[in-house]
PDBQT receptor file of N, H, CA, C and O in Angstrom, charges set to zero:
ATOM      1  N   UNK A   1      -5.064   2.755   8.934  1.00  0.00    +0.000 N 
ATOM      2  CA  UNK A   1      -5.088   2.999   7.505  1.00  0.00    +0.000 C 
ATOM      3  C   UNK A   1      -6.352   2.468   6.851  1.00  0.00    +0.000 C 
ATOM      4  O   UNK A   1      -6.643   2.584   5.661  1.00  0.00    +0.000 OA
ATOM      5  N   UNK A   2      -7.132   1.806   7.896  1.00  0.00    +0.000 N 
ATOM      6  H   UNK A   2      -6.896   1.712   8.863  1.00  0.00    +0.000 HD
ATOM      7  CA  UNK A   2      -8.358   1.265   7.170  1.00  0.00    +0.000 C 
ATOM      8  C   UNK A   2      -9.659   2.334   6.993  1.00  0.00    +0.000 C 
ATOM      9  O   UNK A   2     -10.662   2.374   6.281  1.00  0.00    +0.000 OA
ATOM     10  N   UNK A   3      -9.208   2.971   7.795  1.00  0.00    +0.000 N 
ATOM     11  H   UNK A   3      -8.393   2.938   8.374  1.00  0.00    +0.000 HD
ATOM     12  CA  UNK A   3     -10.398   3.651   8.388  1.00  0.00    +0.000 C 
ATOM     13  C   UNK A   3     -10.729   4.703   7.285  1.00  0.00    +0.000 C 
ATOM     14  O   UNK A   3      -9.681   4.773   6.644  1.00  0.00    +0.000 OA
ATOM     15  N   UNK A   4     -11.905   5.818   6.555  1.00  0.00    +0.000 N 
ATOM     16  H   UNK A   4     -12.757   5.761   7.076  1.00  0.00    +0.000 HD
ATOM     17  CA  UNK A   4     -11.912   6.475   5.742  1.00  0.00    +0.000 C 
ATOM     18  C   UNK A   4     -10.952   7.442   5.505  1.00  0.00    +0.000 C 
ATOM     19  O   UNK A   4     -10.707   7.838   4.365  1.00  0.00    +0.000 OA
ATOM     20  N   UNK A   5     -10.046   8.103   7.103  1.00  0.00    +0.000 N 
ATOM     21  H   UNK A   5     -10.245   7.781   8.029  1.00  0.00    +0.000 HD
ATOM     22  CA  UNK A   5      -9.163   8.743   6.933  1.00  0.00    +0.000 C 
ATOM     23  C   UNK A   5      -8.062   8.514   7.448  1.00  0.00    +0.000 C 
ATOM     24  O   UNK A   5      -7.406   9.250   8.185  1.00  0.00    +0.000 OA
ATOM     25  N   UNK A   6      -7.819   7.447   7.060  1.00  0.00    +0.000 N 
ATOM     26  H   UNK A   6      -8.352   6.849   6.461  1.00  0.00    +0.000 HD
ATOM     27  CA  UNK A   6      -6.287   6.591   7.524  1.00  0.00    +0.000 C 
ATOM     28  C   UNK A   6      -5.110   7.677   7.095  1.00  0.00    +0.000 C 
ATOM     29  O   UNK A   6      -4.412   8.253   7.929  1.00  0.00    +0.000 OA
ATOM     30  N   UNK A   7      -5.039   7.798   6.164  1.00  0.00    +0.000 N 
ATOM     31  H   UNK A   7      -5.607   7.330   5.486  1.00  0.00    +0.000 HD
ATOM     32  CA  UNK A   7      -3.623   8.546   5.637  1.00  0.00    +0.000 C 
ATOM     33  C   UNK A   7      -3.737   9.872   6.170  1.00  0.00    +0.000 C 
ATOM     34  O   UNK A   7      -2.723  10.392   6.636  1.00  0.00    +0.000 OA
ATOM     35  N   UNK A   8      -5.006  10.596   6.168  1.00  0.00    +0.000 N 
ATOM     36  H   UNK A   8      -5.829  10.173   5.790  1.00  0.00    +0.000 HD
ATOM     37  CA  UNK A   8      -5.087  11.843   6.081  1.00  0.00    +0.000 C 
ATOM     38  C   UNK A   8      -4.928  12.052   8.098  1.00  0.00    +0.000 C 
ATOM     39  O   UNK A   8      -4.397  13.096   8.477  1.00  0.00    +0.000 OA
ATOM     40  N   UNK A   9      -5.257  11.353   8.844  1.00  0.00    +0.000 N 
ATOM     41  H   UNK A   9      -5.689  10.505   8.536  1.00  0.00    +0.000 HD
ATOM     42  CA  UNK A   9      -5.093  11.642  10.397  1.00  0.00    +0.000 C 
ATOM     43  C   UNK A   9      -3.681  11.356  10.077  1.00  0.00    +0.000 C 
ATOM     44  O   UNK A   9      -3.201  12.251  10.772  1.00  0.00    +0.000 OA
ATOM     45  N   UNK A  10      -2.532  10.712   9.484  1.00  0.00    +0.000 N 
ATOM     46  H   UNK A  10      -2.921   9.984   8.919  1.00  0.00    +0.000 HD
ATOM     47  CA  UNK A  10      -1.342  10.348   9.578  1.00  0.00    +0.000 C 
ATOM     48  C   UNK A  10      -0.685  11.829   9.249  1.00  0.00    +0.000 C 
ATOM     49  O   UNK A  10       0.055  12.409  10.043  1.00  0.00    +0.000 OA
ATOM     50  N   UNK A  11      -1.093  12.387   7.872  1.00  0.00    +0.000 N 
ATOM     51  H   UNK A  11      -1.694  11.916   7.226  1.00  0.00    +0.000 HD
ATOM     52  CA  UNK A  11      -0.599  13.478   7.350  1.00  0.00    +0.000 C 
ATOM     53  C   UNK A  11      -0.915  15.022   8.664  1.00  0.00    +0.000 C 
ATOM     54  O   UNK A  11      -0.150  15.933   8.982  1.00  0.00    +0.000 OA
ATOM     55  N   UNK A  12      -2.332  14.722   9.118  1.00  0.00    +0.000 N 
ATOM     56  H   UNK A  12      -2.953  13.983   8.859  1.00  0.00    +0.000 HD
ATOM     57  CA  UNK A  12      -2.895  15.859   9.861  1.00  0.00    +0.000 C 
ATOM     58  C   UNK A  12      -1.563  15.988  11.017  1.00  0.00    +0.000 C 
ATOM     59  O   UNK A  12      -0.917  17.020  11.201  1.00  0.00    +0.000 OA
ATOM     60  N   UNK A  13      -1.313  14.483  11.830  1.00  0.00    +0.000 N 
ATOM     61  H   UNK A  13      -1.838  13.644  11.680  1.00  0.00    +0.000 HD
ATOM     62  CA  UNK A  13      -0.771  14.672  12.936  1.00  0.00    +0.000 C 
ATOM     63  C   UNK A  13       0.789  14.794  12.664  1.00  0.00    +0.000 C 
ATOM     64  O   UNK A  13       1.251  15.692  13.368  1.00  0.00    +0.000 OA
ATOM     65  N   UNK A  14       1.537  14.318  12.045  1.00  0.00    +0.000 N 
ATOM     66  H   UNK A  14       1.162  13.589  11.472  1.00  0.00    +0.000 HD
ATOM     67  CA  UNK A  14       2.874  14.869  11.300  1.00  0.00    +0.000 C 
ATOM     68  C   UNK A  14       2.963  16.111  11.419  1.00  0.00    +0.000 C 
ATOM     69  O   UNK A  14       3.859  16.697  12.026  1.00  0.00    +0.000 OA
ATOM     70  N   UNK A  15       1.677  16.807  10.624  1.00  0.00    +0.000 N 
ATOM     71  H   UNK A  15       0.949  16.332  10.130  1.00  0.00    +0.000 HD
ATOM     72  CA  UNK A  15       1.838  18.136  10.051  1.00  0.00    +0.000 C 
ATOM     73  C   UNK A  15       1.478  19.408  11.506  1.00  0.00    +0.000 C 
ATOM     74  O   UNK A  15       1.673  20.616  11.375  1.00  0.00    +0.000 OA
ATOM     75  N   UNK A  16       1.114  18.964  12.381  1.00  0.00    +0.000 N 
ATOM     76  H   UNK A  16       0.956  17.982  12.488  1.00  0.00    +0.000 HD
ATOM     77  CA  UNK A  16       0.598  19.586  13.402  1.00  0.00    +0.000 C 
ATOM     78  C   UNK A  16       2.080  19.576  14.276  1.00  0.00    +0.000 C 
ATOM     79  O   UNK A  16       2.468  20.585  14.864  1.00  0.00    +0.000 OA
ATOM     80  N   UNK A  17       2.547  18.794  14.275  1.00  0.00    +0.000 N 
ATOM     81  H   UNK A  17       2.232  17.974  13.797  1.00  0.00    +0.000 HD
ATOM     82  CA  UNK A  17       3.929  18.526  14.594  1.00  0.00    +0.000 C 
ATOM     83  C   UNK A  17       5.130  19.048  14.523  1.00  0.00    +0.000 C 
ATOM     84  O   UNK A  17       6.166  19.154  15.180  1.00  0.00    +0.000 OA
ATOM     85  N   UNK A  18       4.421  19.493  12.996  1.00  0.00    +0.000 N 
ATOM     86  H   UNK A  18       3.580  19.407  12.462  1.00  0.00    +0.000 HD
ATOM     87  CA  UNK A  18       6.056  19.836  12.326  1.00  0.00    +0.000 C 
ATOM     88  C   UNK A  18       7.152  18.800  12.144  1.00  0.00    +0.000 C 
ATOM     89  O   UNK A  18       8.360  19.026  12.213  1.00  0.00    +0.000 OA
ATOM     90  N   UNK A  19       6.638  17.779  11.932  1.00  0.00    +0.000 N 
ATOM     91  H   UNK A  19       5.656  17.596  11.876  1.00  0.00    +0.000 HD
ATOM     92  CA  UNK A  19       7.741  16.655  11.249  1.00  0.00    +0.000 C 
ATOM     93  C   UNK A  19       7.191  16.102   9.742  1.00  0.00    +0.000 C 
ATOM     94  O   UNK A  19       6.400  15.307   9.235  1.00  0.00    +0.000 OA
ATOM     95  N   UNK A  20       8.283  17.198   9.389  1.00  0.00    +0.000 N 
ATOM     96  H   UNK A  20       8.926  17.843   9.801  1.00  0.00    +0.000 HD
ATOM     97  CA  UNK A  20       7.805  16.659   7.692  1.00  0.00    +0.000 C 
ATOM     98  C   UNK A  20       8.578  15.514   7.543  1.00  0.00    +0.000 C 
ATOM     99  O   UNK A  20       8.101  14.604   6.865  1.00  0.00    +0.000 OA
ATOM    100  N   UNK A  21       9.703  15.374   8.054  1.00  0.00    +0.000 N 
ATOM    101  H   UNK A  21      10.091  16.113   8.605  1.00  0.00    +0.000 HD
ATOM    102  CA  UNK A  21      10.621  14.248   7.593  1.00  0.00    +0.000 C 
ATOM    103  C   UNK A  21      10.132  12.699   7.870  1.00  0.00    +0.000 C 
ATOM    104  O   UNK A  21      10.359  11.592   7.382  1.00  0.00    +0.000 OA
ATOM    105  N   UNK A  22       9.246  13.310   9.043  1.00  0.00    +0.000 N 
ATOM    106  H   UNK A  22       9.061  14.210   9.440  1.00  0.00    +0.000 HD
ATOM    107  CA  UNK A  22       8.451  11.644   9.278  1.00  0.00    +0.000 C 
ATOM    108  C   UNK A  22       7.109  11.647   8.593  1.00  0.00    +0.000 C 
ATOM    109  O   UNK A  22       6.544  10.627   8.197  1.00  0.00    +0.000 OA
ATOM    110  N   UNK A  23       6.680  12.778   8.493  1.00  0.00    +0.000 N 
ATOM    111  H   UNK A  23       7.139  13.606   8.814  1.00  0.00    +0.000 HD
ATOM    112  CA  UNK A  23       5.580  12.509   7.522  1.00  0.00    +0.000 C 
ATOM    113  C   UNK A  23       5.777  11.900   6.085  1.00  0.00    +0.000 C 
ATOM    114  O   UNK A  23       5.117  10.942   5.685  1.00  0.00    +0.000 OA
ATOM    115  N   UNK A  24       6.901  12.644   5.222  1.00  0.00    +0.000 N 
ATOM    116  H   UNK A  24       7.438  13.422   5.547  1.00  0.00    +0.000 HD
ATOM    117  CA  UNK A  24       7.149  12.263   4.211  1.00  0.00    +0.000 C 
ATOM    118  C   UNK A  24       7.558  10.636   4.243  1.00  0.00    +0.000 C 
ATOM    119  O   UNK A  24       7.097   9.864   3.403  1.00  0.00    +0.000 OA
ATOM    120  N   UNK A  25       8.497  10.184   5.330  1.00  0.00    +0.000 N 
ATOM    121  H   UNK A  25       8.872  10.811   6.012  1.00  0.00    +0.000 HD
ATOM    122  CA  UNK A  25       8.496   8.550   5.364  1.00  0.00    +0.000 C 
ATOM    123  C   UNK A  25       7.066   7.830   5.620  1.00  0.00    +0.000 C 
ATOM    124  O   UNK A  25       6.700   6.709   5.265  1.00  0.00    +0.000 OA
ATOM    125  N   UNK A  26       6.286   8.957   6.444  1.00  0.00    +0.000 N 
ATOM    126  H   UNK A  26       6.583   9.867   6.733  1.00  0.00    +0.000 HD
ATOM    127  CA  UNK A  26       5.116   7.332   6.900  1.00  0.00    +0.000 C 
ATOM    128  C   UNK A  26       4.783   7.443   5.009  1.00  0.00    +0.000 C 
ATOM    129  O   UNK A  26       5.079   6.455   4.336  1.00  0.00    +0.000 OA
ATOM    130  N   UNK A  27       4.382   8.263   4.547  1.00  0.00    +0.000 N 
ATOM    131  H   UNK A  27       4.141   9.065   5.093  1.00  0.00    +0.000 HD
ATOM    132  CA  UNK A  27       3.778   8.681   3.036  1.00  0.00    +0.000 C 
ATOM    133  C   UNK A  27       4.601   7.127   2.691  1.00  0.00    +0.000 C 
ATOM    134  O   UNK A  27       4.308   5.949   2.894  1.00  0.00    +0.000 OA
ATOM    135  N   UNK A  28       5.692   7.795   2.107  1.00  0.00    +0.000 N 
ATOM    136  H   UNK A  28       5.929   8.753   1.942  1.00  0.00    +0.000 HD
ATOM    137  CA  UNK A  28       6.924   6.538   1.392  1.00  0.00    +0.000 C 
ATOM    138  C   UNK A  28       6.462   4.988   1.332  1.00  0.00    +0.000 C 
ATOM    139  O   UNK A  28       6.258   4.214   0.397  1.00  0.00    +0.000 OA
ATOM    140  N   UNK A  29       6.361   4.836   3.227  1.00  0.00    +0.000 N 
ATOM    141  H   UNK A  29       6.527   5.465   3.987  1.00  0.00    +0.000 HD
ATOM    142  CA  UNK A  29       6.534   3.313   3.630  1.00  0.00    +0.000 C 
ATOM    143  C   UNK A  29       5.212   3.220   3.156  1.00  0.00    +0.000 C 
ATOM    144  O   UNK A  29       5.367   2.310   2.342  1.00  0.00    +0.000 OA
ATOM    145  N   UNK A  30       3.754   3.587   3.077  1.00  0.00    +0.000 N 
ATOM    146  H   UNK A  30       3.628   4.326   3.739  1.00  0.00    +0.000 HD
ATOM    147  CA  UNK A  30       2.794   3.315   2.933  1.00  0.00    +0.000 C 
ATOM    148  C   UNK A  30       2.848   2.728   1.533  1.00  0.00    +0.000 C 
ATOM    149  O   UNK A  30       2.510   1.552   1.395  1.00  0.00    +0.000 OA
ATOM    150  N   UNK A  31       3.361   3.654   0.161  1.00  0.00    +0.000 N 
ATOM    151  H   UNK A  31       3.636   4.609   0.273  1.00  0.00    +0.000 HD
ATOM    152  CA  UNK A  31       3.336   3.378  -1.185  1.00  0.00    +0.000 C 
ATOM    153  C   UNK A  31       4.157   2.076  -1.138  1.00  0.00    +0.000 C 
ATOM    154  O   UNK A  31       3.602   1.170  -1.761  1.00  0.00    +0.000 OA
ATOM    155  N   UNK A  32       5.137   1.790  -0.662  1.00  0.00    +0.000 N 
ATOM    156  H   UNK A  32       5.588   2.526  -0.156  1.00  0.00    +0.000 HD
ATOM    157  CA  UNK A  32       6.172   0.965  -0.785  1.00  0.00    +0.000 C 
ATOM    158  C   UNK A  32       5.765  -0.361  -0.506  1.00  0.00    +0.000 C 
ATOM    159  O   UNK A  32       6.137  -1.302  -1.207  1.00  0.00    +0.000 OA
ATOM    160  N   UNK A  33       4.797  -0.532   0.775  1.00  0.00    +0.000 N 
ATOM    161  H   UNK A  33       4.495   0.233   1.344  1.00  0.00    +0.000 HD
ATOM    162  CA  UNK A  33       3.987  -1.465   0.824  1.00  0.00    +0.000 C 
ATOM    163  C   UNK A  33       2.767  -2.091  -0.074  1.00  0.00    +0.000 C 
ATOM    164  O   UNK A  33       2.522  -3.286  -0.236  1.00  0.00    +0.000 OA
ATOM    165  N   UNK A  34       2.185  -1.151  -0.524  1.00  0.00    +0.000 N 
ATOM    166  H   UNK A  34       2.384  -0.180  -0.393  1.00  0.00    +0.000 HD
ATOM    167  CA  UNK A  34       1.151  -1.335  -1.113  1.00  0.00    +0.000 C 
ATOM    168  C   UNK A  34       1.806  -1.688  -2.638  1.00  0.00    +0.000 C 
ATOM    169  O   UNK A  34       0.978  -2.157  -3.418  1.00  0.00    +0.000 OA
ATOM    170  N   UNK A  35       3.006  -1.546  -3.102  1.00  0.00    +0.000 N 
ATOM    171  H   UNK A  35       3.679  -1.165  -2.468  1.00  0.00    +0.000 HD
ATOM    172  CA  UNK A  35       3.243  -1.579  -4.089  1.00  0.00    +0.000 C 
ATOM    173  C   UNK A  35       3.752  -3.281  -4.017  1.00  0.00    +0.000 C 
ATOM    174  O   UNK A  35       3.568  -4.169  -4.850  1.00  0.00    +0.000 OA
ATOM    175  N   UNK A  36       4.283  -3.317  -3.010  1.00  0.00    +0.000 N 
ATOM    176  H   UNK A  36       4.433  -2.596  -2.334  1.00  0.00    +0.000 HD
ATOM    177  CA  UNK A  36       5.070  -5.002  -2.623  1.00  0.00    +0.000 C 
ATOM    178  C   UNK A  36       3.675  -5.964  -2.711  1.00  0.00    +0.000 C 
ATOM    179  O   UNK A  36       3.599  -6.996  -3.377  1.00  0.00    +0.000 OA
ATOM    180  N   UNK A  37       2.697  -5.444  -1.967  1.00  0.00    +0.000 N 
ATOM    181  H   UNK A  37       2.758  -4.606  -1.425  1.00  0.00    +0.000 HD
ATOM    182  CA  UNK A  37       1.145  -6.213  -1.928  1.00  0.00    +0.000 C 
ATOM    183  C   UNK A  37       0.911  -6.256  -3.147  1.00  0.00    +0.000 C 
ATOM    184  O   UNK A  37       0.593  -7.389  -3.510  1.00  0.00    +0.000 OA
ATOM    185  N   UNK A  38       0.942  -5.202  -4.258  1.00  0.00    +0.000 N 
ATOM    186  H   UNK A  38       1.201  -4.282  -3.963  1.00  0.00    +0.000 HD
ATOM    187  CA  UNK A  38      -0.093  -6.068  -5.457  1.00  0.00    +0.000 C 
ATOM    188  C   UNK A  38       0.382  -6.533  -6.360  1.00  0.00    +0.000 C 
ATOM    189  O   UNK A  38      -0.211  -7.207  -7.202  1.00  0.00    +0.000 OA
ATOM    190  N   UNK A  39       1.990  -6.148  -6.343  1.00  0.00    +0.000 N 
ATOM    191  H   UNK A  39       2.471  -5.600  -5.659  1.00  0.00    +0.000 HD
ATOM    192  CA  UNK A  39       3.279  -6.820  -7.024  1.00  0.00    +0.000 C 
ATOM    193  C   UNK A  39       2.694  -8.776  -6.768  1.00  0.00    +0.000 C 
ATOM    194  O   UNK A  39       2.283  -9.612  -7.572  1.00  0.00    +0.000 OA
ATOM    195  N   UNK A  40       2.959  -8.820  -5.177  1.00  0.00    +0.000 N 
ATOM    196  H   UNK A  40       3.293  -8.141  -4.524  1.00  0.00    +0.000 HD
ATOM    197  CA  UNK A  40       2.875 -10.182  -4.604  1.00  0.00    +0.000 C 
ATOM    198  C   UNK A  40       1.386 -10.513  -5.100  1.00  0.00    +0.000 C 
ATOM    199  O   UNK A  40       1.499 -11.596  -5.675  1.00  0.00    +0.000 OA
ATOM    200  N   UNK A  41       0.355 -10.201  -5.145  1.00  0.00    +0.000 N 
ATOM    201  H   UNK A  41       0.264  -9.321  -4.678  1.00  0.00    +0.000 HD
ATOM    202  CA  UNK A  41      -0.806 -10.712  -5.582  1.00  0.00    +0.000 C 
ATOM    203  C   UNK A  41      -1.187 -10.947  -7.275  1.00  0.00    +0.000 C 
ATOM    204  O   UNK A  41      -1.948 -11.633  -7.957  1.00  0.00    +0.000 OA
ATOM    205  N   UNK A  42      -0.285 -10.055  -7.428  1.00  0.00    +0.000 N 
ATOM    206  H   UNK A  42       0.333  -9.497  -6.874  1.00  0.00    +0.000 HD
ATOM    207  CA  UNK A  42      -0.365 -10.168  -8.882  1.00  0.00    +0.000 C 
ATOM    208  C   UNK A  42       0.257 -11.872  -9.395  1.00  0.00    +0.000 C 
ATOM    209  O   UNK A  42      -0.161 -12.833 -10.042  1.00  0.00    +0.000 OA
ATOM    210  N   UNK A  43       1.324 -11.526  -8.736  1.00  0.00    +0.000 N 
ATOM    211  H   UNK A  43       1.663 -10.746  -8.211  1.00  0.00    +0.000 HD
ATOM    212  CA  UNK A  43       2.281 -12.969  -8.590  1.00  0.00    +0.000 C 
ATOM    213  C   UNK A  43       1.221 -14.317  -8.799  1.00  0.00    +0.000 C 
ATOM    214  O   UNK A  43       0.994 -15.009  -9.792  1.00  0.00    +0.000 OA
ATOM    215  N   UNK A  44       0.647 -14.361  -7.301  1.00  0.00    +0.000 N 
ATOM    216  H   UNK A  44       0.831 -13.799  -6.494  1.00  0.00    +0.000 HD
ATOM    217  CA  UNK A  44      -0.429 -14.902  -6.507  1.00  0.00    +0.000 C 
ATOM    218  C   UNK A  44      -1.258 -15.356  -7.650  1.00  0.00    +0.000 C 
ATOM    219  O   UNK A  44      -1.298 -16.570  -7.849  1.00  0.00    +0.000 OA
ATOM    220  N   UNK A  45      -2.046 -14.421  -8.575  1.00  0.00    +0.000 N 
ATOM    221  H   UNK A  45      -2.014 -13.435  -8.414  1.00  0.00    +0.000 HD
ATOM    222  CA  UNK A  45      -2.696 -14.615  -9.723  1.00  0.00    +0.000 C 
ATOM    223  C   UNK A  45      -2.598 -15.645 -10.699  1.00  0.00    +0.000 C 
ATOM    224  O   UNK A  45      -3.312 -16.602 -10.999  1.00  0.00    +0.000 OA
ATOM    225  N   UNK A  46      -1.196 -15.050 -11.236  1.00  0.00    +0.000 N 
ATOM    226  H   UNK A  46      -0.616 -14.273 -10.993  1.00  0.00    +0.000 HD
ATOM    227  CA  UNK A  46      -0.940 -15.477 -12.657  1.00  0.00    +0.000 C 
ATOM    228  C   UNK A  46      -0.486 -17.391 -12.306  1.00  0.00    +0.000 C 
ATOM    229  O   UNK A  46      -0.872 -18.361 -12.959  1.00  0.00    +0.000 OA
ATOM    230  N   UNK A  47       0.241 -17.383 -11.326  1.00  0.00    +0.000 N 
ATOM    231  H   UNK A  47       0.554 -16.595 -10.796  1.00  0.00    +0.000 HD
ATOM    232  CA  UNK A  47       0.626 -18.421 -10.773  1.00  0.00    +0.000 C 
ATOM    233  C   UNK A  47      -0.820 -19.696 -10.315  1.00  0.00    +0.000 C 
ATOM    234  O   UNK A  47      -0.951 -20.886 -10.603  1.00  0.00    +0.000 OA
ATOM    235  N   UNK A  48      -1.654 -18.788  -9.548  1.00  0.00    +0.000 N 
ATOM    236  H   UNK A  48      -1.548 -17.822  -9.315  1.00  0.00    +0.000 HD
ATOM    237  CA  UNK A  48      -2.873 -20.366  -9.358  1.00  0.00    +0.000 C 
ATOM    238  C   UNK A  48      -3.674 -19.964 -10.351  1.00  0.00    +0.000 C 
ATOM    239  O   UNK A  48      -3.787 -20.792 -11.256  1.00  0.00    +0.000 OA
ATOM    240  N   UNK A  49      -4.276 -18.949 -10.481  1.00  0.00    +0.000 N 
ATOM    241  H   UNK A  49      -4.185 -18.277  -9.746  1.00  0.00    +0.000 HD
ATOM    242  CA  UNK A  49      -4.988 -18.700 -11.812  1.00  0.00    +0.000 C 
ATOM    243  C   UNK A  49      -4.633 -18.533 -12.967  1.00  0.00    +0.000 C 
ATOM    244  O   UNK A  49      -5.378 -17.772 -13.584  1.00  0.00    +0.000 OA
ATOM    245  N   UNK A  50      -3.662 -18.995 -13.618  1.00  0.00    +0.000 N 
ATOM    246  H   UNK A  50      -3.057 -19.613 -13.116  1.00  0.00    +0.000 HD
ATOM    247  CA  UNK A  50      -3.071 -19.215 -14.807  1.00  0.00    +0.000 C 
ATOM    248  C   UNK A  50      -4.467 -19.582 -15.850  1.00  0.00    +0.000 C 
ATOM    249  O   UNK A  50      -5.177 -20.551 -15.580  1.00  0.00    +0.000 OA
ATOM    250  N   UNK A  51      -4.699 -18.866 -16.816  1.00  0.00    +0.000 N 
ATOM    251  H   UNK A  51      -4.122 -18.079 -17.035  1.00  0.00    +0.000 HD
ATOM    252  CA  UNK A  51      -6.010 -18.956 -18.007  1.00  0.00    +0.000 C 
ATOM    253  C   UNK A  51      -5.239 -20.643 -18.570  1.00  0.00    +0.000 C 
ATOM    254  O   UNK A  51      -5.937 -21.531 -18.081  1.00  0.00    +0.000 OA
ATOM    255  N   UNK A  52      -4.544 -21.003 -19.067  1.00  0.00    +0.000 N 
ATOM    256  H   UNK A  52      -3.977 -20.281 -19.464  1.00  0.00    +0.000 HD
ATOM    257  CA  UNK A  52      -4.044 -22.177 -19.821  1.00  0.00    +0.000 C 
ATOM    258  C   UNK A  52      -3.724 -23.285 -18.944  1.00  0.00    +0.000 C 
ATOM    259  O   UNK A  52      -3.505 -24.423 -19.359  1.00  0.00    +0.000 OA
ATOM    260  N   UNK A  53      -3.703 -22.991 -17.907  1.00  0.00    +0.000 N 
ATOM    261  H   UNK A  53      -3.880 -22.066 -17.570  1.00  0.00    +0.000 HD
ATOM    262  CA  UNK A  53      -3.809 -24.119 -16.841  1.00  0.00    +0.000 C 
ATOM    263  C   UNK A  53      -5.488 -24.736 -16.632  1.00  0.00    +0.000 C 
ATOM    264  O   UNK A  53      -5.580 -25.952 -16.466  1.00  0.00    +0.000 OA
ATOM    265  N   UNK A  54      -6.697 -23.964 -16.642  1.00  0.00    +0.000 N 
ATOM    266  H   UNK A  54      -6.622 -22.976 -16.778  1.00  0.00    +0.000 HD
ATOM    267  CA  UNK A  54      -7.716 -23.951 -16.092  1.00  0.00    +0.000 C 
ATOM    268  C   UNK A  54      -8.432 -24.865 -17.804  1.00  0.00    +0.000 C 
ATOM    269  O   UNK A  54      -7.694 -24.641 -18.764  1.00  0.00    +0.000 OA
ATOM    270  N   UNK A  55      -9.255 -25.456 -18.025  1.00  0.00    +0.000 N 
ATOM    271  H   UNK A  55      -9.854 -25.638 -17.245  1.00  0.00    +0.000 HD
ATOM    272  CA  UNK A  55      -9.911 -26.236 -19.251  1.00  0.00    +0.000 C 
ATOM    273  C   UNK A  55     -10.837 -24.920 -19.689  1.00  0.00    +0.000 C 
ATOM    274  O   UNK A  55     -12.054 -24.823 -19.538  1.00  0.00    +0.000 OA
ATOM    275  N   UNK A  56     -10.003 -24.006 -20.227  1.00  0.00    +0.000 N 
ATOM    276  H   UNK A  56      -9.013 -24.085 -20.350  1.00  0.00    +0.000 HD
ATOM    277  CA  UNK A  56     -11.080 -23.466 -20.888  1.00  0.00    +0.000 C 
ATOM    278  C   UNK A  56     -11.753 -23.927 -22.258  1.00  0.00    +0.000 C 
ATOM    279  O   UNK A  56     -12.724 -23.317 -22.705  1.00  0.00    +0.000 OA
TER     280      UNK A  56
């Protein structure tokens, strides 16, 4: 998934396949993750980098 065409070799080889049903999950699990990651970083943020914690 790092690579320039991470998703799109995922979608190509699914689709060459004929498994939409796993294509449509790898799709899913991908958003689902990425959504948990910036949820959690966001977290990550506000928590050590708090603006009113820091002497501004």
């Amino acid at each position: 998934l790092i690579t320039p065409t991470g998703i799109g070799d995922l979608i190509t080889f699914h689709r060459s396949r004929a498994d939409y049903a796993e294509m449509y999950a790898t799709i899913a699990s991908i958003i689902a993750l990425s959504t948990l990651t910036l949820v959690f970083l966001q977290w990550v943020e506000v928590r050590v980098f708090r603006p009113e914690s820091r002497g501004a």
